[in-house]
C-alpha positions, 0 to 999 in steps of 0.5 A: 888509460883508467886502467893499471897495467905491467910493463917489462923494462927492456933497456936500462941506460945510465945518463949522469950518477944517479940519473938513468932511462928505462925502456919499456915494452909496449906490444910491436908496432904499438904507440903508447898513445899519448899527445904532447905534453902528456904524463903516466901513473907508476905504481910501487909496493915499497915497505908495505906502502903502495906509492903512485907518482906521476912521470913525463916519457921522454920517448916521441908521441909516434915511437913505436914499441917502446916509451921511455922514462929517465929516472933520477934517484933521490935519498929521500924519493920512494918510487924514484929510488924504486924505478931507478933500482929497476934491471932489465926484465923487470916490471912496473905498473903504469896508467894513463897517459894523462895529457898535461898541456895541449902543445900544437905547431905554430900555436905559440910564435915562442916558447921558453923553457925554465927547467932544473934536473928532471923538470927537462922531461916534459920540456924534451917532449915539447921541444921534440914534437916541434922539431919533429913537424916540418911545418913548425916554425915555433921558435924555442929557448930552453934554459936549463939548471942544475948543481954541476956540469955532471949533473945535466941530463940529456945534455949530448941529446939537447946540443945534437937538437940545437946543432941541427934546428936552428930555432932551438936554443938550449943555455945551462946554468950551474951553481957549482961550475967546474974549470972551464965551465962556458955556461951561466953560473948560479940560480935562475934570475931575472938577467939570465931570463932576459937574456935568453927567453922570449919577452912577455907577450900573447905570442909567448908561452913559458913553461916551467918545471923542476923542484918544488922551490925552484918552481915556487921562486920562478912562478909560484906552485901550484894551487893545491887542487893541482890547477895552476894557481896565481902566477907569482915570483919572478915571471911575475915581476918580469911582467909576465901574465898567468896566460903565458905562463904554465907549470907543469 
């Protein structure tokens, strides 16, 4: 994982207007060898500069073959605009997988989930290796913000898991609904997480992850060693404590 190394994308799937997944090669029969919940390095020459960002597979620990990555493209994001501009054939640099979170089966009795935009891709990686273990009995609860309907990422992917595993409850809110729109409607806030996460307790974990001021008005950021920081914001006042609770 120290070392950097070429990977050939070989599929690109477009997901919402500015969001796609990539497939990337690995050699056949080969895992990228990565625990739950764990990120990559990409690494970019763009304008003479080179730029290195950290990104979450959505692809399974045991996939054979291949990872993914779901990119979305920002006006004002280097690398992302970079991936996302990526066709079939060609390269980008990675390293790691770097783990994250240890995630473990039946180690928490709940987990919530708050996520906006791309923050769904360390939360997919969860929610698929507990749904993947037949002997899990975690229950989990994703709420999901974004701007509009349009917006949500992996959505078919989301509602297929909840149809199937019962334990799995995924609720989305928007701030711009359009007609007909069933979900929440809005920021996150304490009535939504009430309403839909598991209560404080040690048998609780609630993850978090999406942009920077989402993150900081949920939880608090992160310190600026990249460690977790003092638990602030809303979970703060919900009564939660910094042991259940984890940024990503």
């Amino acid at each position: 994982p120290k070392q950097w190394k070429d990977f050939e994308c070989i599929e690109k799937k477009q997901l919402t207007h500015n969001t796609a997944r990539l497939r990337f090669a690995l050699p056949p029969h080969h895992e990228l060898g990565m625990t739950t919940a764990s990120c990559l390095v990409a690494r970019a020459d763009i304008d003479g500069k080179t730029v290195v960002r950290p990104y979450t597979p959505t692809s399974r620990e045991h996939d054979k073959g291949f990872f993914d990555l779901v990119v979305k493209t920002y006006p004002e994001g280097k690398l992302s605009k970079h991936i996302y501009g990526l066709d079939q054939g060609d390269f980008l640099e990675f390293k790691g997988p770097f783990k994250k979170l240890d995630i473990s089966s039946n180690s928490k009795k709940a987990i919530g989930m708050i996520a906006g935009g791309t923050g769904i891709t360390p939360m997919l990686q969860v929610i698929q290796k507990l749904l993947d273990d037949p002997r899990d009995k975690t229950e989990l609860r994703l709420l999901y913000a974004n701007n509009t309907e349009d917006d949500i990422i992996l959505k078919n992917q989301l509602d297929a898991l909840a149809l199937v595993h019962p334990r799995f409850k995924v609720y989305y809110t928007v701030t711009e609904p359009g007609e007909g729109w069933t979900g929440f409607t809005g920021f996150v806030d304490a009535d939504k997480v009430a309403a839909t996460l598991p209560p404080p307790s040690d048998d609780h974990l609630v993850l978090v992850c999406g942009p920077p001021p989402m993150v900081k008005a949920m939880s608090g950021g992160k310190a600026k060693d990249k460690s977790q920081g003092p638990l602030e914001g809303l979970l703060k006042e919900m009564k939660y404590t910094s042991e259940q609770v984890f940024k990503f």
